[in-house]
MIPAGU-673827 format. One record per residue (C-alpha): residue in three letters; residue number from 1; x, y, z. Coordinates in pm, whole numbers, plus 32768, in hexadecimal, padded with zeros to 4 digits. Example, Ala and Ser with C-alpha at 12.3 -4.5 7.8 and 13.67 -1.06 7.14 Angstrom:
BEGIN
+---------+-----+------+------+------+
! residuo ! num !   c1 !   c2 !   c3 !
+---------+-----+------+------+------+
!     ala !   1 ! 84CE ! 7E3E ! 830C !
!     ser !   2 ! 8557 ! 7F96 ! 82CA !
+---------+-----+------+------+------+
***
This chain:
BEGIN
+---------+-----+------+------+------+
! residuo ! num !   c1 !   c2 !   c3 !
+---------+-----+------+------+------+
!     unk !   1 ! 8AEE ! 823E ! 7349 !
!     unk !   2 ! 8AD5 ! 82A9 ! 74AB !
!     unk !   3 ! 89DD ! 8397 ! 7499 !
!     unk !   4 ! 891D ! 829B ! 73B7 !
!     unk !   5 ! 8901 ! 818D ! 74EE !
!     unk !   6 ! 88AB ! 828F ! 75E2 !
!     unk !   7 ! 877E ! 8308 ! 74FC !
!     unk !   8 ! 8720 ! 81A7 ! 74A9 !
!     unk !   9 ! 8749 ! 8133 ! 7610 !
!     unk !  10 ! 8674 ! 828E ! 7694 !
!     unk !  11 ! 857A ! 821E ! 75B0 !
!     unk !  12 ! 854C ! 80AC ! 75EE !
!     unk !  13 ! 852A ! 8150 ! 7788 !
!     unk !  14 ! 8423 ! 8226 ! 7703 !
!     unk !  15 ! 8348 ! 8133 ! 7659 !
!     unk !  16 ! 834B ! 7FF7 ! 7751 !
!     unk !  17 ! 8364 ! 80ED ! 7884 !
!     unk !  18 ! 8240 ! 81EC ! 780E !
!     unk !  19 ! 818F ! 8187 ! 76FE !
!     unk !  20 ! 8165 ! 7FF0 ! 7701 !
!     unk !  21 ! 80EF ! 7FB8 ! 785C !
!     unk !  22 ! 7FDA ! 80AD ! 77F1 !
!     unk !  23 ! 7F58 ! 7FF8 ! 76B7 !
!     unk !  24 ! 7EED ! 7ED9 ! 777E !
!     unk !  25 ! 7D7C ! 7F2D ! 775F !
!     unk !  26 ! 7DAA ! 7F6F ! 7603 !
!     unk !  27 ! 7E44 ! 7E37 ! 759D !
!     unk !  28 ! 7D12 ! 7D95 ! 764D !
!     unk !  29 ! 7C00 ! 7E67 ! 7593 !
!     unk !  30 ! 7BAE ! 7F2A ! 76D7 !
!     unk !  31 ! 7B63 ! 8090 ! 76B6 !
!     unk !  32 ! 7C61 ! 814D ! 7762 !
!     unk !  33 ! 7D07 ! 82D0 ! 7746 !
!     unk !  34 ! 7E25 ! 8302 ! 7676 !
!     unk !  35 ! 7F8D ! 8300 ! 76C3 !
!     unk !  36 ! 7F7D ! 8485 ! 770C !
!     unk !  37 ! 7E7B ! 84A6 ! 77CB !
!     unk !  38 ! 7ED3 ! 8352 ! 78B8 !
!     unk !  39 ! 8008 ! 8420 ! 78F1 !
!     unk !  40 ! 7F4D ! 8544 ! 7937 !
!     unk !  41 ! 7E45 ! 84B3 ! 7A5A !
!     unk !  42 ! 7F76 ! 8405 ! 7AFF !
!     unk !  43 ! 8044 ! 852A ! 7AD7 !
!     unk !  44 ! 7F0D ! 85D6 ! 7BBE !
!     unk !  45 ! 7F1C ! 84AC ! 7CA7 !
!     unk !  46 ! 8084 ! 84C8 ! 7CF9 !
!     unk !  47 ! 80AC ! 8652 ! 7CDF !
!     unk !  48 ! 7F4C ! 862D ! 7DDC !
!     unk !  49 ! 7E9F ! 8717 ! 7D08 !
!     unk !  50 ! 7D7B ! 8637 ! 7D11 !
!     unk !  51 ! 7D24 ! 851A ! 7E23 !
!     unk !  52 ! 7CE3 ! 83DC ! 7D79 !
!     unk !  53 ! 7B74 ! 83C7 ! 7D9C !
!     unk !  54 ! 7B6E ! 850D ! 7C97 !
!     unk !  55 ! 7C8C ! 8456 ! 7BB4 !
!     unk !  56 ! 7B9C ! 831E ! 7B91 !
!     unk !  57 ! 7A60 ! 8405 ! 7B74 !
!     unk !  58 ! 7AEF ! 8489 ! 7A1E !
!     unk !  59 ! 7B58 ! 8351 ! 79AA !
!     unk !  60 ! 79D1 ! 82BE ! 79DB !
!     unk !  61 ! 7957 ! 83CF ! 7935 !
!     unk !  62 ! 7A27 ! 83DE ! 7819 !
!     unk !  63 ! 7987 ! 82AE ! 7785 !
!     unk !  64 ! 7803 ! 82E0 ! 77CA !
!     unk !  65 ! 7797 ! 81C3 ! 770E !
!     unk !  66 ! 7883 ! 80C6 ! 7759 !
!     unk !  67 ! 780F ! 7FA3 ! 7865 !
!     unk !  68 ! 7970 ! 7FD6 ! 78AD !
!     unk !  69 ! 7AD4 ! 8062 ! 78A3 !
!     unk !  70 ! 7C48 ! 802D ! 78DB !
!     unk !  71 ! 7D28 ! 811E ! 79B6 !
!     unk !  72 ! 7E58 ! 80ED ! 7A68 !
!     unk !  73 ! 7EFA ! 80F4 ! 7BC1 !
!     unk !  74 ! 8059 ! 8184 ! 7B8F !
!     unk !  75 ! 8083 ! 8050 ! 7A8D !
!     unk !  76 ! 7FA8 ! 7F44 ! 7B16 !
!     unk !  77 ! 7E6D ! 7F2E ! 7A3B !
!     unk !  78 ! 7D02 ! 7F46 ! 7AE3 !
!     unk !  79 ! 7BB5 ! 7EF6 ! 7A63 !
!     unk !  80 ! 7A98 ! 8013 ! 7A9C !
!     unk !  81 ! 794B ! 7F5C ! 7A8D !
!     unk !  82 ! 7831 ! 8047 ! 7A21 !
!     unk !  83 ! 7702 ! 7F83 ! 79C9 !
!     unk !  84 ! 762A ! 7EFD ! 7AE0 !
!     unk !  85 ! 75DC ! 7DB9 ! 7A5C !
!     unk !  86 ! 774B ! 7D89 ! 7A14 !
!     unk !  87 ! 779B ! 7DF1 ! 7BA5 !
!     unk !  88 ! 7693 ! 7D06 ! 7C1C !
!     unk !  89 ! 772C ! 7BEB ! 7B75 !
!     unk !  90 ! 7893 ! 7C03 ! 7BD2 !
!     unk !  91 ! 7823 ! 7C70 ! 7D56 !
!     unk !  92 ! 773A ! 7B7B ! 7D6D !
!     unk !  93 ! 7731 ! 7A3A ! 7C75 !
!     unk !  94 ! 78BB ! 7A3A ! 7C2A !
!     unk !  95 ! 78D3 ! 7AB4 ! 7DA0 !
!     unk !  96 ! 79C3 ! 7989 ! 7DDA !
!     unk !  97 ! 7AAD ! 79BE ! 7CBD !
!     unk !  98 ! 7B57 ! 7AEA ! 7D3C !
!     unk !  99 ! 7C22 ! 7B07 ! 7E5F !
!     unk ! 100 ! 7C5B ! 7C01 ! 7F45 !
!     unk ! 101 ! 7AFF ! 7C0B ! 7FF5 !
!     unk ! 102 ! 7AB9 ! 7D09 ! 80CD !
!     unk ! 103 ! 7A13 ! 7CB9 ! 822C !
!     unk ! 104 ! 78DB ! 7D52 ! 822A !
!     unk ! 105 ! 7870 ! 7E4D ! 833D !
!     unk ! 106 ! 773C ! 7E28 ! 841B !
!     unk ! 107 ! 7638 ! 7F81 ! 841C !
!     unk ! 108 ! 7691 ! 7F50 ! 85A7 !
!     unk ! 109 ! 77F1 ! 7F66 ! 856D !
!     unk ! 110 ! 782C ! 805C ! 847E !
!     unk ! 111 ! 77B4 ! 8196 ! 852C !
!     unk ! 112 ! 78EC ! 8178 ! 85FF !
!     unk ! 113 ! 79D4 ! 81A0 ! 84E2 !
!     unk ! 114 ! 794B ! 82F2 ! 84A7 !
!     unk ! 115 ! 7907 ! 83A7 ! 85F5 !
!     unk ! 116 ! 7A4B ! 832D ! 8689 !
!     unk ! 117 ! 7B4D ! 82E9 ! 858E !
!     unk ! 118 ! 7C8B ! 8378 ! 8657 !
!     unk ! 119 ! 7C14 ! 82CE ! 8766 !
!     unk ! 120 ! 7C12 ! 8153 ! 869F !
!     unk ! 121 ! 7D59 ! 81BC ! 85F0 !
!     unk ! 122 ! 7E11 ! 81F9 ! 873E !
!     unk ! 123 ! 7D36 ! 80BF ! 87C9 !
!     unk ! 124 ! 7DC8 ! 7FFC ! 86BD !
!     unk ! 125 ! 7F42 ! 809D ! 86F9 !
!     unk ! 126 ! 7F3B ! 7FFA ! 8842 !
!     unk ! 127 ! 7EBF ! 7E79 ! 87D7 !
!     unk ! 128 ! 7FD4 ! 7E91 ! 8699 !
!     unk ! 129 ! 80CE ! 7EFA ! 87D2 !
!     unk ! 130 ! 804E ! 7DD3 ! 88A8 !
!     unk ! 131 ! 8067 ! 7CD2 ! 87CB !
!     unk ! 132 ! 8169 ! 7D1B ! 86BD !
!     unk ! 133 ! 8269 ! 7DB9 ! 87CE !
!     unk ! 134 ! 81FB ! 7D37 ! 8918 !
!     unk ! 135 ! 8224 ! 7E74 ! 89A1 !
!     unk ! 136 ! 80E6 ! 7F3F ! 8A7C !
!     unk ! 137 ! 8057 ! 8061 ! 8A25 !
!     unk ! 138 ! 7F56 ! 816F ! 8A4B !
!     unk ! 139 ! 7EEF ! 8267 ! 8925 !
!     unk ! 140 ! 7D93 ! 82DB ! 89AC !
!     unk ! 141 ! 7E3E ! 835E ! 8AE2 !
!     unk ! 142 ! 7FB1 ! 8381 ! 8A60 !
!     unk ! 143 ! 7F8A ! 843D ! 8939 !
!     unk ! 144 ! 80F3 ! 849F ! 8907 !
!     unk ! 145 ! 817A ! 833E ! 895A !
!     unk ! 146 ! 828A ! 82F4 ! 887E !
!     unk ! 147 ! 8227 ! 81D6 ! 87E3 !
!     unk ! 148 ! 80EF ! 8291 ! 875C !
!     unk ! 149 ! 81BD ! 83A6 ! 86DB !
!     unk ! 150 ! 8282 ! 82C7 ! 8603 !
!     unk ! 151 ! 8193 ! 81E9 ! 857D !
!     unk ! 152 ! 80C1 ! 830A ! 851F !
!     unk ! 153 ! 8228 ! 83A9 ! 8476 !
!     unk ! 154 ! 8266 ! 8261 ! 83C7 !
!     unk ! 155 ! 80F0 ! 822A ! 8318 !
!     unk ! 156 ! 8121 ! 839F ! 82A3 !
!     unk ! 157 ! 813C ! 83B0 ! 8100 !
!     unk ! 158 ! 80C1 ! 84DA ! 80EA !
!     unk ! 159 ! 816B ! 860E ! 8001 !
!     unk ! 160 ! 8202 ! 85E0 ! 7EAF !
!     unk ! 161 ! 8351 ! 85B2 ! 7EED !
!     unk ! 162 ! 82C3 ! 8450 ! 7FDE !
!     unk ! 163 ! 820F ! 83DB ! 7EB6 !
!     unk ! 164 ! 830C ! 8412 ! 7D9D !
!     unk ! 165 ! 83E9 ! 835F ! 7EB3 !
!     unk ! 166 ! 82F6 ! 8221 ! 7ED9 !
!     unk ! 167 ! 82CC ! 8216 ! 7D72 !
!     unk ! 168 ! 8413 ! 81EA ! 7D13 !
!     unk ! 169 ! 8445 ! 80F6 ! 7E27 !
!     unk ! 170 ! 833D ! 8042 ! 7DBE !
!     unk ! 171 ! 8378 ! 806D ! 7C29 !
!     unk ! 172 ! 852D ! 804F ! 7C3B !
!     unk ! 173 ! 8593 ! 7FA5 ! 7D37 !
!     unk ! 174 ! 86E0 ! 7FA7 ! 7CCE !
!     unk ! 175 ! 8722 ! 80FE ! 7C71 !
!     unk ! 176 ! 8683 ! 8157 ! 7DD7 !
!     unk ! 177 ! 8788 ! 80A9 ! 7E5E !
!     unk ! 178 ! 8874 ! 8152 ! 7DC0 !
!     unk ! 179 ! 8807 ! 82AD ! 7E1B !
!     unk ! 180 ! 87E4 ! 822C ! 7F95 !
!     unk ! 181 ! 8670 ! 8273 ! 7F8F !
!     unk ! 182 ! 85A8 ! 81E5 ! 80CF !
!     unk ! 183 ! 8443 ! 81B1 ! 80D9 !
!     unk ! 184 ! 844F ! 8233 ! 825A !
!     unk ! 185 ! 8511 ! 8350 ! 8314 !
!     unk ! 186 ! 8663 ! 82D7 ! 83ED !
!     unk ! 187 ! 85C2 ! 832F ! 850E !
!     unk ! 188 ! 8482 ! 8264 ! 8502 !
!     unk ! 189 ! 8568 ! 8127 ! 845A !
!     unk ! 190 ! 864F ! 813D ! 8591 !
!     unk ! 191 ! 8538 ! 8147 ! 8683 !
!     unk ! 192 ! 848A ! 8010 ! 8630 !
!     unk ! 193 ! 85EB ! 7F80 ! 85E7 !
!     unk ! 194 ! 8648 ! 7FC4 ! 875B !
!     unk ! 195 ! 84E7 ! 7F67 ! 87F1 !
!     unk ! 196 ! 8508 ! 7E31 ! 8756 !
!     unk ! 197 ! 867B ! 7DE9 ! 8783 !
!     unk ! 198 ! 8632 ! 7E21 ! 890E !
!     unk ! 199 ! 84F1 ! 7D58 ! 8915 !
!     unk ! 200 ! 85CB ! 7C17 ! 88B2 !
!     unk ! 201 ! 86CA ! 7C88 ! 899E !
!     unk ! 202 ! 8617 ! 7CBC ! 8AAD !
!     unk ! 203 ! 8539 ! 7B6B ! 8A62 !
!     unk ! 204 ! 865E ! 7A96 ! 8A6C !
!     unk ! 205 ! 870E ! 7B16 ! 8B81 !
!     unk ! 206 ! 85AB ! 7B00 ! 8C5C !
!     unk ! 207 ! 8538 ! 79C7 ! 8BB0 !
!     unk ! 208 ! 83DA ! 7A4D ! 8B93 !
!     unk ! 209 ! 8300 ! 79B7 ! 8A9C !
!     unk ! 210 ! 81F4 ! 7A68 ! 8A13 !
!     unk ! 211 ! 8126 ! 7A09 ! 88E6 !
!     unk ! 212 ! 8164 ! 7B1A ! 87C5 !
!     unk ! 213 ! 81E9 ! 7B82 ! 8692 !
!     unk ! 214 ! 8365 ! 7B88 ! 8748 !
!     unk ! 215 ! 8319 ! 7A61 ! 87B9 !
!     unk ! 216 ! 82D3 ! 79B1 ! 86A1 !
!     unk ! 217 ! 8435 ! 7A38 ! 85F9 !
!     unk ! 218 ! 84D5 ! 79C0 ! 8701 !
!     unk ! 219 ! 8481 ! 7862 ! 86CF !
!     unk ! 220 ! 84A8 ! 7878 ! 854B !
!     unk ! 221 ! 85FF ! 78AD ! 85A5 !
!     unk ! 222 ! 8631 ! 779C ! 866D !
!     unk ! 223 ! 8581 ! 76E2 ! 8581 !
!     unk ! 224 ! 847D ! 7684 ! 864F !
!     unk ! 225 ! 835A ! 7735 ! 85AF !
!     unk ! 226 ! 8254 ! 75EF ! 8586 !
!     unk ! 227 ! 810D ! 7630 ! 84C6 !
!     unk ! 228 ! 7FA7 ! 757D ! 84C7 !
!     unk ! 229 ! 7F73 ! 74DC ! 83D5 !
!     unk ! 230 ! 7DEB ! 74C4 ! 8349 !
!     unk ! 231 ! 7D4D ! 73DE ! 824F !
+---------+-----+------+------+------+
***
């Protein structure tokens, strides 16, 4: 009876963990790969034996006659539009029924982003530092700063073992928890712990006001946080 459970409880895990979040498309009449071969192109995306642009390649071209197809982030479902008249609509006439709009970049503008990329990412380091943390810094000049160092060790998910990690963080929460899995190393999670920690400190004891993200926590937990309110 015992072994009976665990088999009928190992298969109920298999089929609404790994196979029925990946007949969405299916259900819906959208042409989409089969079970195997959904496990196989994310097994390439975790494993990084293919970047993602290649993964979503294969999937367009399995289907050449389709105006579209269904794939899958890990298990959310996503729609791959193929036919032009289709795209136009959706981009353009149904523009305002999707969400999630990205700003659109000026020819002036986006040269910028791709002579001097390190130069806006460590540009941006600084303003996040400014006006999340309230705290000065210079990562065109100080390139070893600290602050720099850990932010750049705390955004990185690359290897394997980091995605397998996220995943399950992200898929079982729970279980995570119980295997003491964190999303970011102890170092980086005590550093920003500390840096904020002595930003409040140091704020209260000086009685310096300055308009930023510490701020703001501050007065939510007075209780003083007030909001605009717009018609």
């Amino acid at each position: 009876m015992f072994w009976i459970a665990i088999v009928l409880g190992l298969v109920t895990f298999i089929y609404f963990i790994l196979i029925k979040p990946f007949q969405y498309w299916e259900s819906k009449g959208v042409p989409q790969l089969t079970i195997l071969r959904v496990w196989y192109e994310s097994a390439r995306g975790i494993f990084q034996f293919a970047c993602q642009a290649e993964i979503i390649k294969s999937v367009y071209d399995t289907f050449p006659g389709s105006r579209y197809v269904g794939g899958y982030q890990f298990f959310k479902p996503m729609l791959f539009l193929k036919d032009p008249d289709l795209i136009k609509q959706l981009t353009v006439k149904d523009f305002d029924h999707f969400l999630d709009h990205n700003q659109p970049i000026s020819e002036e503008i986006e040269p910028i982003f791709g002579k001097k990329p390190i130069s806006i990412e460590r540009f941006a380091n600084d303003v996040i530092a400014s006006t999340a943390f309230g705290i000065a810094c210079d990562s065109l000049k100080d390139r070893e700063n600290e602050y720099y160092l850990m932010g750049k060790k705390a955004t990185n998910f690359r290897g394997a073992g980091t995605v397998i990690k996220f995943i399950l963080l992200f898929m079982c929460p729970t279980l995570s928890k119980l295997l003491g899995l964190k999303l970011f190393h102890k170092s980086v999670s005590e550093f920003f712990l500390t840096l904020v920690k002595t930003n409040i400190e140091s704020r209260k004891k000086n009685a310096i006001v300055r308009p930023d993200m510490i701020y703001l926590l501050m007065e939510a937990r007075k209780g003083r946080l007030k909001h605009e309110k717009s018609d």
